[in-house]
N, C-alpha and C positions, 0 to 999 in steps of 0.2 A: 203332830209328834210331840210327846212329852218329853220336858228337862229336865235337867238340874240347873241350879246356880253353883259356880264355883269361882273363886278367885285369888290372886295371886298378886305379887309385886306391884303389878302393870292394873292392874283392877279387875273386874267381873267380868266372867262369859256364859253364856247357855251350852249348855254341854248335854245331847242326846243324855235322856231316861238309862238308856239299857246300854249303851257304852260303859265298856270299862276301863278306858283313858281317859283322862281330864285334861285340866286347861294347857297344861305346859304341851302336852299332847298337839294339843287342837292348835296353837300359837305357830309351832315347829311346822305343823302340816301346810296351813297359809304363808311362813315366811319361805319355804324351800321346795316350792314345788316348781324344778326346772327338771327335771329327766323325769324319765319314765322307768329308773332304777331305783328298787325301793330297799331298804336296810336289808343286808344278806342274813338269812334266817338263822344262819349256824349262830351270828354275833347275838339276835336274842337267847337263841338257846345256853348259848355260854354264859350270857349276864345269868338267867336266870338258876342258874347253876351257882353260881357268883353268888346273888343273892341268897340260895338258901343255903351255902356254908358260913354268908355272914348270922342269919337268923338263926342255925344253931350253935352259932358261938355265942350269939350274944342271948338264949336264951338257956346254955349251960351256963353261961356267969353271972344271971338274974338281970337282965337287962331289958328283957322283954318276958312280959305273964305267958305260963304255959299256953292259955288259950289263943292267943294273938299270938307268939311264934309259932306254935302248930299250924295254927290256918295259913300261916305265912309260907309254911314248907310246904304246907299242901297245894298252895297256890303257883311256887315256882315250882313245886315238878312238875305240873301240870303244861306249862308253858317249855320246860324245857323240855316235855316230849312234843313240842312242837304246836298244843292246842291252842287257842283263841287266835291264831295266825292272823286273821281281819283285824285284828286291833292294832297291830306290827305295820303300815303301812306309809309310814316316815319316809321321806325320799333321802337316796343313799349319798345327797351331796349337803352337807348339812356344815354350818360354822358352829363355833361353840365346844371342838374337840371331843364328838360325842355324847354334850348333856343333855340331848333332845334324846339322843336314842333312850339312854342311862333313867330319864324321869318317865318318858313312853313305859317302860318295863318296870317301876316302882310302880306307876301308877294302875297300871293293866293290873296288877298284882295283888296292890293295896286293893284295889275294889274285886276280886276276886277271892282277897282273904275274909273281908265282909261277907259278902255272900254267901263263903261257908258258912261265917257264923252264924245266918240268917238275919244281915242284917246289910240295911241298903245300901245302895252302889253311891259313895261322897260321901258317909260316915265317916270323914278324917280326924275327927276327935277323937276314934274308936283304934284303926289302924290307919297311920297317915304316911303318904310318899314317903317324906323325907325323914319326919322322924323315927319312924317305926320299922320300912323296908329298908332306906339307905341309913340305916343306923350305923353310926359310926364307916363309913365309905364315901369315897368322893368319885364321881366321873373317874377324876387322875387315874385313881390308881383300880375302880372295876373295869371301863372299856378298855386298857391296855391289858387286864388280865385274859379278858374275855378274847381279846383280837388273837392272842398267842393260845387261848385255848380252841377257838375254831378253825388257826391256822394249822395246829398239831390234828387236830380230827379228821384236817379234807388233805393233809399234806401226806398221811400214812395210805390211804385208798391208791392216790398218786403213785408212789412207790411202789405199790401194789401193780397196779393197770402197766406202771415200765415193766415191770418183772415178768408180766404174761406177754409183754409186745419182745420181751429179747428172749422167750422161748419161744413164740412163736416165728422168730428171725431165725434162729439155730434151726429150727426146725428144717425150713428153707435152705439152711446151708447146708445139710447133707444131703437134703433132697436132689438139689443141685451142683452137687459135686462135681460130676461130671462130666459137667457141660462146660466145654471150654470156648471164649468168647473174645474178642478182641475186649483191649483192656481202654482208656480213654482219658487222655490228661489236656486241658483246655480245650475241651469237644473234640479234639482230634486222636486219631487212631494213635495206638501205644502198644506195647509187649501184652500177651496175652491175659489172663487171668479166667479163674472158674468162675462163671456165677454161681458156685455157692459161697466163691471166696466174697464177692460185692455183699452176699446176706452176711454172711461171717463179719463181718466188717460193722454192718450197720445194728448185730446183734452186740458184738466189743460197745461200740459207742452207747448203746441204751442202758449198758449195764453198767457202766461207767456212772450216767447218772439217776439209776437203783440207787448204788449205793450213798451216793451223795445227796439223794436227798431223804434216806432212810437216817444218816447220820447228822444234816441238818435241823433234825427234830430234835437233838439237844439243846439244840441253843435257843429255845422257845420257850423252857422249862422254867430261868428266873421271871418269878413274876414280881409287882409292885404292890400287891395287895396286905392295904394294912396301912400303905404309906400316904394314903388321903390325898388334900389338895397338892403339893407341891413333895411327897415323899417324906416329912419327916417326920411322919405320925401324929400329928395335931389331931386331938379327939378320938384317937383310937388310943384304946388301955392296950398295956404291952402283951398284957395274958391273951385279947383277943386277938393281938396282929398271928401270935403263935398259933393259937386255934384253929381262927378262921380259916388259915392255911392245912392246918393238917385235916379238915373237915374240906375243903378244896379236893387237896390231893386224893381222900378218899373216896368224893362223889364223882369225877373225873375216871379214877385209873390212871391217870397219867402221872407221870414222875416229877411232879410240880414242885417247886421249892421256892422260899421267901428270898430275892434278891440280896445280897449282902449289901449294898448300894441302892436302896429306894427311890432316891432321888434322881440315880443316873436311871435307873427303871423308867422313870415317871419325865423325864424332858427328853430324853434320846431313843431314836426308834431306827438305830440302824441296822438291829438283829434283823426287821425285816427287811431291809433293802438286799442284806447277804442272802437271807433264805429265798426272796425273789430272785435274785442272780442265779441263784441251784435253776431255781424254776423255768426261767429264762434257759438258761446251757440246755436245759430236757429240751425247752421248744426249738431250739435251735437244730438241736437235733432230729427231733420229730422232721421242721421244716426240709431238713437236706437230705432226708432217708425218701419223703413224698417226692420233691423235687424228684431226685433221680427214677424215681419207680413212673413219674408222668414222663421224664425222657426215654427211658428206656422203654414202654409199652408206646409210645408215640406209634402212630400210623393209622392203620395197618400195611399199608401201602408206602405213604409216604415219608416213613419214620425208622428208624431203627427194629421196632417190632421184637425184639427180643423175648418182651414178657407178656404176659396176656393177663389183666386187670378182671377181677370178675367185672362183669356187666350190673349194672345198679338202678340206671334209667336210663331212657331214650334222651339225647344228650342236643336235639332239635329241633326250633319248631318246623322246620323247613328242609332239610336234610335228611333223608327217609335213612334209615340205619345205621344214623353217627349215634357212637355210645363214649360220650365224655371219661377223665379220669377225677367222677365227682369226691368222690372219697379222698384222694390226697389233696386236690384243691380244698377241700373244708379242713385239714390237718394245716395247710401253709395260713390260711386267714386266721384259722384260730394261734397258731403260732408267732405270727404279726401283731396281735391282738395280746400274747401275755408278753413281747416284745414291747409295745407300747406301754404298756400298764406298768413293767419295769423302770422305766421311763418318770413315769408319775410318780411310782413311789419314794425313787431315787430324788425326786425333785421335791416331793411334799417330807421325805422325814429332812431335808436340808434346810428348809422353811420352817423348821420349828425353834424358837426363839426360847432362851430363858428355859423356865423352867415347866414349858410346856410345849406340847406340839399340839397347836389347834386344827391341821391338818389331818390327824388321827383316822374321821373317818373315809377319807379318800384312800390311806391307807389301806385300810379294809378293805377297802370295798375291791381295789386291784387288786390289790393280795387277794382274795378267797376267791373273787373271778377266776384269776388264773389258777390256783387250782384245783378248780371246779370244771373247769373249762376243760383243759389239759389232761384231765383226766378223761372224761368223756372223749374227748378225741382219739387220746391212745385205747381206747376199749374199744371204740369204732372204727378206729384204724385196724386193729389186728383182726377184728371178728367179720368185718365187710371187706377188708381190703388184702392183708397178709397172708391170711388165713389160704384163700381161693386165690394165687397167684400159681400161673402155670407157665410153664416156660416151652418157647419155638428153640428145641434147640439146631434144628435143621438151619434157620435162618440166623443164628448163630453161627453155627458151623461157617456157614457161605458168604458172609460177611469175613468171616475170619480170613477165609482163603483165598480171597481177594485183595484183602487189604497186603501189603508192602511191609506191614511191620514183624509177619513173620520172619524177616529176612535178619532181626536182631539177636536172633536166638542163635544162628550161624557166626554170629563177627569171629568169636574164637578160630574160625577155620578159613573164613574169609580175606579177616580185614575189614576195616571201616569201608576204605575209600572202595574197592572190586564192589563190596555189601551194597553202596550205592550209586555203583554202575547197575547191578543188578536190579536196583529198585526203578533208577531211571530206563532204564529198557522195557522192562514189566509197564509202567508207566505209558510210555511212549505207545507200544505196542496195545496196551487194553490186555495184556495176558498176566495169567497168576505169578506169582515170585516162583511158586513151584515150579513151574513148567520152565520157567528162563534156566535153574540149578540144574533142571536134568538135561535141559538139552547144552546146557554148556560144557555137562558132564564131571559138576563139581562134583555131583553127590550122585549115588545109585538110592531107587527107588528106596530099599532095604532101609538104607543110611538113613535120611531124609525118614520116615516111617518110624524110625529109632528114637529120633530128635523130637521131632513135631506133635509131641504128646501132651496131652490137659498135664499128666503126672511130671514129667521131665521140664515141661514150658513152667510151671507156676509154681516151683521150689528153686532154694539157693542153687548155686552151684554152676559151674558148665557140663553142659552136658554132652554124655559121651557112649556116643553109639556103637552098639556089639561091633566088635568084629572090623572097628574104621581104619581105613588103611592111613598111617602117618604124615605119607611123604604131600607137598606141597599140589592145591589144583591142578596147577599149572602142568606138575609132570605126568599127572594123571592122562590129559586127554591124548 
């Protein structure tokens, strides 16, 4: 295999012929290779974004020769539609606050703007990493612009995928109108409620956080670009920090603006620990909408049984026609998973000292996992799992009428303490609460038939049957 020579601070390496990352590259790959997570694609794409609003700022202000910026633009969009991806394979736990990722993506670049110009790959006298791509930019302040522009890019899809999981929840809710079900407060039996009212409910909660994390994408929009090593613009001209941003904002679409505060831009990263918290509230939610849909499809026999789960796989290697509830279990781990990563990021942007956070890419890397992640799940949540949910409402019913807690909907006419005599006799005996009312002769069939309705059980009020005669049970029988 043919080389190159190339070298750097630390001295000479052999760097592959036909690579188009060099040494600082190759250094990062050997000192940080513990996981099997490699830099999230979206963060090169953004740098390389990054980079070619810094190359046409600085070659609107003669900073760089027509022919050398051009090749330079031509080279980051290329990368920021995602091509030479093999040259990107830095691992995602990196020291250094991101200057492995930051000179990986100069350098990929630099030797790709060569090669436009037809000329070879380590001509750095010609277009060189640092002084020609990261002109005038430091790490500081392009990986923290980049992290907020690939957080705003995978954070809108997110918001997206909520919006179709809490129409797909409503949808459920009036499907299941209905169907009235006993209701259930620390597992045990309670006052009734619909299941459409439990979807109604878990459609409220997702929209809840639609909008909060559609509204979180503002606070992603100061960036620190312009502000170099430590925010206060060393080596950047002040026309360029103005440029480079409005050349940002235009290759983006997004509503980017120069931080008034650089410096606080450039040491402090607790915008993302907030816009993880959004993220987290969504998982949390996700988590207890699955929970409840594995409780309630439980069985078929020995569970509640309520709803019925599309079927997805054979759920056994051993158990001839057990069909697991795989679909929400994969919503709870991934949900754990952007729960934990909340976790890291709250703990790495508090670790950041002075006037930097070397922490930065751990950052990232939770952040855009989660959501990436989170996304995915609520798409396969509602299209595998919500979507196809059918409901027993028979076995609803009969669980209903069983249970003792119909007997709450009466107290008005009862009484507590008679309510439960009633329930302990039902109890004692194995018989419905119905049957103990009519044969005590509290209530005529009619009466009881008036009350015990999905519409009259699961709205405010007391309820109050046609035609009820006033005077006390007692004088009744």
């Amino acid at each position: 295999m043919s080389t190159r020579r190339e070298h750097d601070f630390l001295g000479t390496r052999e760097i592959p012929a036909e690579a188009y990352y060099g040494i600082h590259t190759l250094r990062a790959a050997e000192n940080f290779r513990v996981s099997r997570h490699q830099v999230h694609p979206e963060i090169i794409k953004a740098l390389a974004v990054v980079k070619e609003a810094a190359a046409r700022a600085n070659l609107d202000l003669g900073y760089l020769p027509r022919d050398k910026g051009e090749a330079i633009i031509a080279a980051c969009r290329e990368v920021a539609r995602g091509e030479l991806a093999d040259q990107f394979f830095l691992d995602a736990f990196q020291g250094g606050a991101g200057t492995s990722t930051n000179m990986n993506v100069n350098e990929v670049i630099a030797n790709r703007a060569l090669e436009i110009m037809g000329l070879p790959k380590g001509d750095y006298a010609t277009i060189h990493p640092n002084d020609h791509v990261n002109l005038h930019q430091s790490t500081n302040d392009v990986y923290p612009t980049a992290m907020r522009i690939a957080a705003i890019r995978l954070l809108l899809p997110l918001a997206e995928e909520m919006a179709r999981l809490q129409e797909a929840l409503q949808e459920k809710e009036a499907t299941f109108a209905g169907i009235l079900k006993i209701g259930r407060t620390e597992f045990q039996d309670a006052v009734p409620v619909t299941l459409g009212q439990e979807f109604g409910a878990y459609a409220q909660a997702v929209a809840r956080d639609r909008w909060r994390l559609y509204k979180v994408e503002e606070r992603l929009r100061q960036v620190n670009l312009g502000g170099t090593a430590t925010g206060t613009g060393l080596n950047a001209p002040l026309k360029y920090i103005y440029l480079v941003n409005d050349y940002l904002r235009r290759l983006t679409g997004l509503g980017l603006a120069r931080a008034e505060n650089m410096i606080d831009g450039t040491q402090n990263m607790d915008v993302f620990v907030e816009v993880s918290g959004l993220i987290k509230a969504a998982a949390v939610t996700m988590h207890k909408i699955a929970g409840d849909l594995r409780f309630l499809s439980a069985g078929p026999k020995g569970g509640p049984a309520e709803i019925n789960l599309p079927p997805r796989q054979a759920g056994s290697s051993i158990m001839p026609g057990k069909v697991n509830p795989v679909i929400p279990e994969m919503v709870n781990q991934v949900a754990m998973q952007v729960m934990a990563n909340d976790m890291l990021i709250a703990m790495a942007a508090g670790q950041g000292h002075l006037e930097l956070n070397p922490f930065a890419p751990l950052i990232a890397h939770a952040l855009l996992e989660s959501l990436e992640m989170l996304a995915a799940a609520a798409r396969i949540f509602r299209e595998e799992c919500i979507d196809g949910i059918t409901a027993n409402a028979g076995r609803c019913r009969e669980m209903l009428e069983q249970s003792p807690v119909l007997v709450t909907a009466l107290l008005p006419y009862l009484g507590y303490d008679r309510a439960s005599e009633v329930v302990r006799e039902a109890e004692a005996h194995g018989r419905p609460v119905k049957e103990i009312l009519l044969a005590k002769g509290f209530f005529t069939p009619e009466e009881l038939d008036g009350i015990l309705t999905p519409a009259a059980m699961t709205k405010p009020g007391i309820i109050k049957p046609v035609n009820r005669r006033q005077e006390e049970p007692e004088a009744r029988k």
